[in-house]
LOLUMLUM-995708 format. One record per residue: residue in one letter; z, x, y of N, C-alpha, C in turn. Coordinates in pm, whole numbers, plus 50000, padded with zeros to 5 digits. Layout:
// residues N
aZXYZXYZXY
...
END
This chain:
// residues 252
x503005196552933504465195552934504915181052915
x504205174752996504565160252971504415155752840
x503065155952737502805155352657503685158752558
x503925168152560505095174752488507005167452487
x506875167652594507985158052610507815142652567
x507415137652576507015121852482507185127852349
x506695135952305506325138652179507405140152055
x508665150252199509635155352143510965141452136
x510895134852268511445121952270511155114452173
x509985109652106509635104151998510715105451869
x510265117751855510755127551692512295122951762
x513175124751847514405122951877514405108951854
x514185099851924514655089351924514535083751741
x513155089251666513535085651512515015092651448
x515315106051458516195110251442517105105051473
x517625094951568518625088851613518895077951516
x517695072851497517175056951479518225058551317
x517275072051261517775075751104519585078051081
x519895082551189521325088551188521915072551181
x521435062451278522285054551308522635042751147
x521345044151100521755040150961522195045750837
x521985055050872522715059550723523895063250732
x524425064250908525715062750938526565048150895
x525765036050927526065021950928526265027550701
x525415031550648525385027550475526605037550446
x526905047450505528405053450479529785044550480
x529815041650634530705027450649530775018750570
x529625012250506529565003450400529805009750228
x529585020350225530005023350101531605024850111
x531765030750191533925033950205534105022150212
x533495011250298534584992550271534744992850146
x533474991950063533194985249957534234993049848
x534435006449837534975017149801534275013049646
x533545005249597532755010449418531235013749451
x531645024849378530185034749326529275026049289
x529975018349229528795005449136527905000949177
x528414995449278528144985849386527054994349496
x527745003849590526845010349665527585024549654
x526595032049626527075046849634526845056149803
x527415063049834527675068849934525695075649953
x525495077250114524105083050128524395097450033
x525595104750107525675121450005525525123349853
x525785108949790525835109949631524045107949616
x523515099349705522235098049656521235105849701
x521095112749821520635125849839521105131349755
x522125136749692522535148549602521985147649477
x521615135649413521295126249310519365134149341
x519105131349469517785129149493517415145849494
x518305155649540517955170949530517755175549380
x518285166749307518445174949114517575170049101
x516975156149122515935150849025514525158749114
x514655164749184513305173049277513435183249171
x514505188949123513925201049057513775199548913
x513465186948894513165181748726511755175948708
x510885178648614509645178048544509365166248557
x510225156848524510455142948498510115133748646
x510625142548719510715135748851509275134048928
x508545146948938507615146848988506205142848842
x506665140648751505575135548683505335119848687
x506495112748693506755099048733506205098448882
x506385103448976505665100249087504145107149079
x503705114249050502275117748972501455101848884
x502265102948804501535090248734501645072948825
x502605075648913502395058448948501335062349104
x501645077249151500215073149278498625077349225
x498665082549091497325085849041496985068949022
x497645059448944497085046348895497135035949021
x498075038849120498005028549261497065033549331
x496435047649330495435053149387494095046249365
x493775050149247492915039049164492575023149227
x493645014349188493584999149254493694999849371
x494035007049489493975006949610492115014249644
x491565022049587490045025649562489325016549519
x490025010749410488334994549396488994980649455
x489764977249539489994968049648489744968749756
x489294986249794488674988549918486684984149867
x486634987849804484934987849741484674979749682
x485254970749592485074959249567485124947649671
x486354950349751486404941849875485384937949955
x484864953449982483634953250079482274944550037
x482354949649886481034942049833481074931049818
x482584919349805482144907949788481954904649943
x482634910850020482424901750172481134903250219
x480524915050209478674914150252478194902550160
x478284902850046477424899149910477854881649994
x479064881150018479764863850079479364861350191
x478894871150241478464865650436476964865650449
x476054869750285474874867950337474534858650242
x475394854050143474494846450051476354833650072
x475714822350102476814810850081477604805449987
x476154805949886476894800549763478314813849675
x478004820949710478564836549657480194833249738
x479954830749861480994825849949481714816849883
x481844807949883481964793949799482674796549678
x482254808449590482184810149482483364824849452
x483764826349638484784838849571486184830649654
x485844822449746486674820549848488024810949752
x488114805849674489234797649557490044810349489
x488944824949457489464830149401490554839649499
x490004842549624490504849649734492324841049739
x491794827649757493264820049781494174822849639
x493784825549547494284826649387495334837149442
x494534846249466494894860349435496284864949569
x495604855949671496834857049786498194850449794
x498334840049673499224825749676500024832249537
x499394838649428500134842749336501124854849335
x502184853549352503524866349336503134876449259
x503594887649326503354899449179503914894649084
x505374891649068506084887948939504944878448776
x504234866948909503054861448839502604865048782
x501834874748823500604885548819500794890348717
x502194899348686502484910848611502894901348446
x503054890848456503564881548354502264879148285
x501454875948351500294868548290499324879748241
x499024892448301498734904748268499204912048139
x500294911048098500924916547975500564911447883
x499984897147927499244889147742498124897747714
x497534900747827495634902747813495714919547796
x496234927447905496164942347910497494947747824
x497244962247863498334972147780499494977347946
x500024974947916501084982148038500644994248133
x500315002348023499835015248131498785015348188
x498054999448197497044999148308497554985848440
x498764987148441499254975248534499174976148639
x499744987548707499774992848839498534992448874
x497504996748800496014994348897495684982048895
x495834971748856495374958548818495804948248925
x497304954448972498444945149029497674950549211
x497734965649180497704972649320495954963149392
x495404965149306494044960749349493604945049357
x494804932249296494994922249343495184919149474
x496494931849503497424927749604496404933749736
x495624943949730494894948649853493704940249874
x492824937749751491394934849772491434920749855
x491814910649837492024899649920492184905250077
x492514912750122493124918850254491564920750273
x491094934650240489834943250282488994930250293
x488964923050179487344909050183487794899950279
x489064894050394489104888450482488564900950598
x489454910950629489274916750684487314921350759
x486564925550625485834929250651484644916950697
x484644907150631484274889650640484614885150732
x485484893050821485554885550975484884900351045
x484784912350999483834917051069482874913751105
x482164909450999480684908450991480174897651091
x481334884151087481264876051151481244873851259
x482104886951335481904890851470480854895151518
x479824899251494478544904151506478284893751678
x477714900551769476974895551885475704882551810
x475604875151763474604860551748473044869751840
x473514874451964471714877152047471584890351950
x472644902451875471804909751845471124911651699
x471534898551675470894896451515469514889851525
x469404877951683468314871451722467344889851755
x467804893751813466714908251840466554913551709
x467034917251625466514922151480465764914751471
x465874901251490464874887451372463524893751450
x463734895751601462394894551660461704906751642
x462184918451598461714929951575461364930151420
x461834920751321461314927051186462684935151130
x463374939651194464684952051153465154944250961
x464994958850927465094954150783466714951050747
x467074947250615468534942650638469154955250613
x468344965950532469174981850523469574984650675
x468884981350744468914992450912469664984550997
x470164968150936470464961651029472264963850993
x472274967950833473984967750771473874984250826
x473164991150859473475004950924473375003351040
x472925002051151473575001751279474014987551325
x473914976051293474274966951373475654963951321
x476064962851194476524954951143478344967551081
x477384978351057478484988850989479424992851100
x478834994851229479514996351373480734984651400
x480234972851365481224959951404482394962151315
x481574962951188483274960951070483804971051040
x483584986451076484204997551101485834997551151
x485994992551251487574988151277488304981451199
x487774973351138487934960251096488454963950918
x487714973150880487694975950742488904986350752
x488604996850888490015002350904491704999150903
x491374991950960492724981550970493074975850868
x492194971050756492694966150627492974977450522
x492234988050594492844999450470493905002950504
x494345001350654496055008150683496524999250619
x496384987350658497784974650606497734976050458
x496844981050371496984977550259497884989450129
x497654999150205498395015350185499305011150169
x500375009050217502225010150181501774994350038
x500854984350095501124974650011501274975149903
x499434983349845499404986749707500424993949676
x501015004049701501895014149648502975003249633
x503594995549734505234987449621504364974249544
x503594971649521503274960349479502664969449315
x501884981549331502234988449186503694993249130
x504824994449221505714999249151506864986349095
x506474977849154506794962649137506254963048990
x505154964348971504204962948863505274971148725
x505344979848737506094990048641506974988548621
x507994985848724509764980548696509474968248576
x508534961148604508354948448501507704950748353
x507254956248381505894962548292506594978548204
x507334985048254507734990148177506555005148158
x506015006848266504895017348237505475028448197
x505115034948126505895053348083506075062748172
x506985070048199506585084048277506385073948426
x506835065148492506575059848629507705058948693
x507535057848844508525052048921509485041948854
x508365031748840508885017848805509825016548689
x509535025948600510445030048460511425040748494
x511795051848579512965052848640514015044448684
x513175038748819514175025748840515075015148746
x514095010148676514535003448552515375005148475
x515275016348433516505025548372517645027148451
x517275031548554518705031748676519415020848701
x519055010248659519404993648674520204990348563
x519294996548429519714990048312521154998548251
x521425013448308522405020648315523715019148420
x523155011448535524225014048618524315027948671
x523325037248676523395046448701522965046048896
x523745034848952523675039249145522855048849214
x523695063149166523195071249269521465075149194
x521225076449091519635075249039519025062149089
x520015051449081519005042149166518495044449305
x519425044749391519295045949535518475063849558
x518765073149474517305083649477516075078049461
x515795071249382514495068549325513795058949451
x515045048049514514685040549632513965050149747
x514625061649757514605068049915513305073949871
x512805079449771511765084649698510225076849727
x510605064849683509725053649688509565051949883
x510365050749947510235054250094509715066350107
x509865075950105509215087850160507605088650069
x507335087949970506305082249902504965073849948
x505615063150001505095053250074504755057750178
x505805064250312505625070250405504135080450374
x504505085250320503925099950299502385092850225
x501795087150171500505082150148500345070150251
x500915062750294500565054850453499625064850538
x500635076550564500385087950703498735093750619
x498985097050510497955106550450496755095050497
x496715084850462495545075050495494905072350652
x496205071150701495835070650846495005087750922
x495755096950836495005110650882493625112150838
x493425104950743492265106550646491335099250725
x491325086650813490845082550849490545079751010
x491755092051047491045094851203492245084151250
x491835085151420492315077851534493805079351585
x493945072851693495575072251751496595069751661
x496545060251528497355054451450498165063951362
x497485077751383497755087451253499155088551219
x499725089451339501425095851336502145083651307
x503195087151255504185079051203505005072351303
END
C-alpha cells in the first residue's frame, strides 16, 4: 500500500509539474497574441495529432532513431575498446587522449560543417551521434578500470591470472557501473546532438528536415509538434535504455 502510494504520488506530482507549464505556455501565447511568434499548446498538440496519422511522420522519426541508433552503438563499443586498449598500453593513451579533448571541445555546429566536405548527408546523424557519446563511454569506462583495488591486481600478478580472466572477473565487475552510467548520460545526448545534425545537414525523410522546413515556412504549430515529438522521442529511448539495462534508474 505504501508502495503504491509513492508510486501514485509520483505520477501526480509529474502531472502537476506538466499542467503547470503548459498552463504558464498558454498565458504566454494569449500576451503575445501572434501565432508566429508562439502558437497556443492546443494548436500544437492538434498540429501533433494529424501529423501521427501521416506516413511522413512516423517515417522521419524511423529514419533519424535507426541512424542515432547506429552512432550511439559504435560510441558505446568503440568507446570501450579504446579505454581498455588506453589503460593497458600508454602509448595508445597518449595517442587517443588529444583526440578525446578534440572531440569534447568541438560544437556540433563544428562537427556538422566540417563533415559535409568529406561525407554525404545521409550519413551525419551517425557520425555526429557517435562523436558526441564516444568521448563520454572512453572517460567513463577509463576511470573504471582505474578504480580497480591496486592489492587485487597484486593477487592476480601472484597467481599467474591471465589478462582474459582478469578483464572477466576483476576488472568487468568494476567498470560495469561505470560503463552504465555513460550509456544513460549518453541516450538523450546522441539522439539531440543527431537531430542537431539533420536540421543542418539537411538529411531526407528526418526529424531534422521537418523541423527545418517548419522554420523555413513559418509554419509554428509544425514547429512546436515536431519539438514535443523530439521530447517524447528522447523520453521514450532514454527510458527504453535504462529498462534495457536493468536497475532502480529505469523509471522516468
Amino acid at each position: 500500500m505504501k508502495i503504491s502510494f509513492i508510486s501514485g504520488s509520483k505520477y501526480l506530482n509529474k502531472l502537476l509539474v506538466a499542467a503547470f507549464w503548459l498552463l504558464l505556455w498558454q498565458m504566454l501565447s494569449l500576451v503575445i497574441g501572434e501565432e508566429i511568434l508562439l502558437v497556443s499548446p492546443l494548436d500544437a498538440f492538434k498540429k501533433l495529432f494529424e501529423l501521427i496519422g501521416t506516413r511522413a511522420y512516423w517515417l522521419a522519426i524511423a529514419t533519424s532513431l535507426y541512424k542515432v541508433f547506429i552512432g550511439f552503438l559504435l560510441s558505446i563499443s568503440i568507446g570501450v575498446f579504446l579505454a581498455v586498449a588506453g589503460f593497458f598500453c600508454f602509448p595508445i593513451k597518449e595517442l587517443i587522449y588529444p583526440v578525446i579533448i578534440f572531440l569534447k571541445s568541438v560544437p556540433v555546429a563544428g562537427f556538422v560543417i566540417l563533415l559535409l566536405v568529406w561525407i554525404h548527408s545521409s550519413h551525419l546523424s551517425i557520425y555526429i551521434s557517435f562523436f558526441m557519446g564516444m568521448p563520454i563511454i572512453y572517460e567513463n569506462v577509463f576511470e573504471g578500470l582505474a578504480s580497480v583495488d591496486k592489492k587485487l591486481i597484486e593477487m592476480a600478478d601472484s597467481f599467474r591470472i591471465s589478462v582474459h580472466k582478469r578483464l572477466k572477473y576483476i576488472y568487468r565487475i568494476k567498470i560495469s557501473p561505470y560503463l552504465r552510467a555513460g550509456i544513460i548520460s549518453i541516450s538523450g545526448l546522441t539522439f539531440k546532438a543527431g537531430i542537431a545534425a539533420e536540421v543542418i545537414g539537411l538529411q531526407r525523410d528526418s526529424i531534422g528536415e521537418k523541423l527545418h522546413n517548419a522554420k523555413i515556412y513559418l509554419n509554428m504549430d509544425d514547429l512546436f509538434a515536431w519539438i514535443i515529438t523530439i521530447i517524447l522521442v528522447s523520453m521514450i529511448f532514454e527510458k527504453a535504455i535504462k529498462v534495457f539495462l536493468g536497475g532502480k534508474d529505469a523509471g522516468i
